[in-house]
C-alpha positions in Angstrom: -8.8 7.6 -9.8 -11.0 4.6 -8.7 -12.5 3.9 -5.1 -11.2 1.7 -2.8 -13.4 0.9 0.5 -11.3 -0.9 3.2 -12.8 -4.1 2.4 -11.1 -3.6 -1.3 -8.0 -2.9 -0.2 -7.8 -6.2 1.7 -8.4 -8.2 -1.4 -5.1 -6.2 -2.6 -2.6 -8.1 -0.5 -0.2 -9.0 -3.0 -0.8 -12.7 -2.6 -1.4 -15.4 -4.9 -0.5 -13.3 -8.0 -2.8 -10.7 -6.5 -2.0 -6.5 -6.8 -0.4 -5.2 -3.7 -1.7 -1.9 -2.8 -1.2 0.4 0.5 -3.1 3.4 1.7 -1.7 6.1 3.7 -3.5 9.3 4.4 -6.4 8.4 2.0 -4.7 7.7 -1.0 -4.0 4.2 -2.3 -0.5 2.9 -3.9 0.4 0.2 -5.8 3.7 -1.2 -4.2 3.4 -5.0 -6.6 6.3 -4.3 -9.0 8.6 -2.8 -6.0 11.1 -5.1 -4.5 10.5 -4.2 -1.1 7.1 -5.3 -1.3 7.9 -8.6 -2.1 4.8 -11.3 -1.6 3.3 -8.2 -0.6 5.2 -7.7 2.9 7.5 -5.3 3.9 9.1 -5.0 7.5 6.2 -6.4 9.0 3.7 -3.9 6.8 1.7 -6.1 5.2 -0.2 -5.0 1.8 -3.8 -4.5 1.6 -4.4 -2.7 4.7 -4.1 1.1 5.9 -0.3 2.1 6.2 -1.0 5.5 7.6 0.7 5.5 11.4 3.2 2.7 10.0 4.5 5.0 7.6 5.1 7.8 10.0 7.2 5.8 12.2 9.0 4.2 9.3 12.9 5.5 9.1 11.8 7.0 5.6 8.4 8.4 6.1 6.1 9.9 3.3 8.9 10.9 1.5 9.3 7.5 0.2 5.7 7.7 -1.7 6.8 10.1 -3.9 8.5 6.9 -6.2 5.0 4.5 -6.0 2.3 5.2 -8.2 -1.4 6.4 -6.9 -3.9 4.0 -7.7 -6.7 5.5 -6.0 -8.2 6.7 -3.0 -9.6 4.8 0.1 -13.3 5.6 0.6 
């Protein structure tokens, strides 16, 4: 799986026909081709940036990243 450092993931924000990625708990996901994600926002979680406490206070938690594919891991 490739490295990501944080300043990676930022240029992953799903903008401007860019990827849209996420990390949570060191591993990094590619959320472009899901809905939810559209223009690489999603309830105010915006992609390219470190998800890890948002996702634990999200109604669905981690169970919800079993469905997106691991693109990596954040360095």
């Amino acid at each position: 799986m490739k490295e990501f450092t944080l300043e990676d993931l930022k240029q992953n924000d799903g903008k401007d026909g860019r990827p849209a990625y996420v990390a949570v708990d060191g591993i990094v996901y590619d959320v472009t081709n899901n809905n939810h994600w559209a223009g690489g926002n999603h309830h105010g979680n915006q992609a390219g940036c470190d998800l890890s406490d948002a996702i634990l206070k999200s109604p669905h938690g981690k169970d919800i990243l079993k469905k997106i594919d691991k693109v990596g891991i954040l360095k």
